[in-house]
C-alpha positions as CSV (number, residue, x, y, z in Angstrom):
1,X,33.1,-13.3,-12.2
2,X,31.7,-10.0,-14.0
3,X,30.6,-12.2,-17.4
4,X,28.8,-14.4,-15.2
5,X,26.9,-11.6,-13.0
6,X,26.5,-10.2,-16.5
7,X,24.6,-13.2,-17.8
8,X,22.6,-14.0,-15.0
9,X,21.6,-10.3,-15.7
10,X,20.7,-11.1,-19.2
11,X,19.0,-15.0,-18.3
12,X,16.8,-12.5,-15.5
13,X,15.8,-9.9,-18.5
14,X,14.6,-12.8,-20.6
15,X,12.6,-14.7,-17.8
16,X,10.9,-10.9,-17.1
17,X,10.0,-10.7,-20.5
18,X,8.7,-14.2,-20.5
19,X,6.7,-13.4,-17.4
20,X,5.5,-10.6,-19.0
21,X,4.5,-12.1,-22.1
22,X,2.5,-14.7,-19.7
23,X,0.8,-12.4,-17.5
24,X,-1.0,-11.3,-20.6
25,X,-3.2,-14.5,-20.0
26,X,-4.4,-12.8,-16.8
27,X,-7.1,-11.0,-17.9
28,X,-8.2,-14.0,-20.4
29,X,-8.1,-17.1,-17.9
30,X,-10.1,-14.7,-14.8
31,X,-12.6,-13.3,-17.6
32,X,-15.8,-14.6,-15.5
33,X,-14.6,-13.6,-12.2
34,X,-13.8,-10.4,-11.1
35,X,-11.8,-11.2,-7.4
36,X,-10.0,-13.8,-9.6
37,X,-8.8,-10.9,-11.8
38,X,-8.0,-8.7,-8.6
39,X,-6.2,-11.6,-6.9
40,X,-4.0,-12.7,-9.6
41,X,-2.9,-9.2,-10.6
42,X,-1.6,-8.9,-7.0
43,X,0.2,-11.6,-7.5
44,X,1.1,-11.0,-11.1
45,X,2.4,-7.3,-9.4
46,X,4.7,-9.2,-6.3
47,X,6.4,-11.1,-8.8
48,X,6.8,-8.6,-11.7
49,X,8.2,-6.2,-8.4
50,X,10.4,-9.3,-7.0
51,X,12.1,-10.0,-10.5
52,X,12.5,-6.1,-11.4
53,X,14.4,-5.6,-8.5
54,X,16.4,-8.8,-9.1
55,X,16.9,-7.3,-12.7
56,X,18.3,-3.9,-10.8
57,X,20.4,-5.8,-7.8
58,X,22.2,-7.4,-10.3
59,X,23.0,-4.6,-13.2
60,X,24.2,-2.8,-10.4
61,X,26.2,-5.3,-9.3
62,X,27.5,-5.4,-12.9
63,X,27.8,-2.1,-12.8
64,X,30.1,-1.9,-9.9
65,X,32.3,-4.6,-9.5
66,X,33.3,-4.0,-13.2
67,X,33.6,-0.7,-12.7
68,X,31.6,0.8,-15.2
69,X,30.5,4.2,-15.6
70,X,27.2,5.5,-15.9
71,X,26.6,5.6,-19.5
72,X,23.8,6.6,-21.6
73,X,22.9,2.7,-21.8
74,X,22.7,2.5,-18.2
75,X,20.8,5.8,-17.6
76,X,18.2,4.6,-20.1
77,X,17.9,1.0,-18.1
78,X,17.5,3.0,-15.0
79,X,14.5,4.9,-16.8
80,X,13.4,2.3,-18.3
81,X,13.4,0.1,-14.8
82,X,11.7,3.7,-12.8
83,X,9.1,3.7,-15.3
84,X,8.4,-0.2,-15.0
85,X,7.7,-0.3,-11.6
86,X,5.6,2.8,-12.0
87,X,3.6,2.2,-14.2
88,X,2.9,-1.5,-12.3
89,X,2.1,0.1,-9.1
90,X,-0.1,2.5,-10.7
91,X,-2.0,-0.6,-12.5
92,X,-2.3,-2.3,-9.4
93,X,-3.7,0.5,-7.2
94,X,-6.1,1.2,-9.5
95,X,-7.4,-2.3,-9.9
96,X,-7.1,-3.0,-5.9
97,X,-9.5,0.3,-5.4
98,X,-11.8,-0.1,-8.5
99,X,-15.2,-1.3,-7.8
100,X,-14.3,-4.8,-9.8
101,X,-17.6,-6.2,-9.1
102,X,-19.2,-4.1,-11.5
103,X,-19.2,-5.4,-15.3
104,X,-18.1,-2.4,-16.8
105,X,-15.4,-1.6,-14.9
106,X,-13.8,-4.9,-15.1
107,X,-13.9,-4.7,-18.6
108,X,-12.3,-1.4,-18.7
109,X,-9.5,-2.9,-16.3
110,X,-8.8,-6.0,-18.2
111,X,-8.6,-3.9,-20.9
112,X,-5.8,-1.8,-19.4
113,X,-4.1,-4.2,-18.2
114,X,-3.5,-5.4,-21.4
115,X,-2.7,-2.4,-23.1
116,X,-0.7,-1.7,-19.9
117,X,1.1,-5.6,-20.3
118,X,2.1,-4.7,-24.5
119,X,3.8,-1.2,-23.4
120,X,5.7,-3.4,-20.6
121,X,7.0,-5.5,-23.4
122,X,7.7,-2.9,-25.6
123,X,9.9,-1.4,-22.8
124,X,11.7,-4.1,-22.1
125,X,12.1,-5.5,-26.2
126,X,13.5,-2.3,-27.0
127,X,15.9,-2.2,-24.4
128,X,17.2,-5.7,-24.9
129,X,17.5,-4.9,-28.9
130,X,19.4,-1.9,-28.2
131,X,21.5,-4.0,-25.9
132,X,22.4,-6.9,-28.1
133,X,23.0,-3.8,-31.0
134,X,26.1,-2.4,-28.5
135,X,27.1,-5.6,-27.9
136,X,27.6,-6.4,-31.7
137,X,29.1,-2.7,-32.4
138,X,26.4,-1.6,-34.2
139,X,25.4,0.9,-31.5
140,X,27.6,3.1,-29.6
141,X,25.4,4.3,-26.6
């Protein structure tokens, strides 16, 4: 029961950082329009939040049924997870307030947003190379 919680855990990581890896499009496919760019990051946001927290549900899930303990591993998941969703309602706030019509500023978003998107990956890469790392013994965290 735990290995299979335990991979859907894993197959959810990998589909986030697919997702995240595609939402990098966003900015390139709504180049021309402006409430194209502020709708698709909302829903770019609902569904970043929706698997996140799928992500979470089930490493916690993990987490307890097989009775692990909090270990450094976990703690810097949890960070990792606190700062994702941060830093994603942050991005979104800003581009839902921003005056998008203006050619500048939507530059200057799309432009964050991916600079924003590569950090996102880097998060979640690093986490998952650590991961696979302590699974092989190389790593003991």
């Amino acid at each position: 029961m735990i290995e299979q919680i335990l991979a859907t855990h894993s197959i959810l990581v990998k589909i986030f950082l697919g997702f995240l890896v595609l939402g990098i499009t966003i900015p390139f496919v709504t180049a021309k329009k402006p409430l194209g760019f502020r709708k698709a990051s909302f829903i770019y946001t609902m569904i970043f939040q929706a698997i996140a927290t799928m992500i979470a549900f089930t490493g916690l899930v993990v987490m307890v049924m097989g009775e692990f303990g909090i270990s450094v591993s976990i703690v810097i998941m949890i960070v990792i997870w606190a700062a994702l969703m941060y830093i994603e309602i942050k991005k979104y706030k800003l581009i839902k307030i921003a005056k998008i019509a203006n050619p500048d500023t939507h530059k200057l978003l799309k432009g964050a947003f991916l600079k924003i998107s590569a950090v996102q990956i880097v998060l979640i890469a690093v986490m998952v190379v650590l991961m696979v790392l302590k699974a092989k013994g190389i790593l003991a965290i």
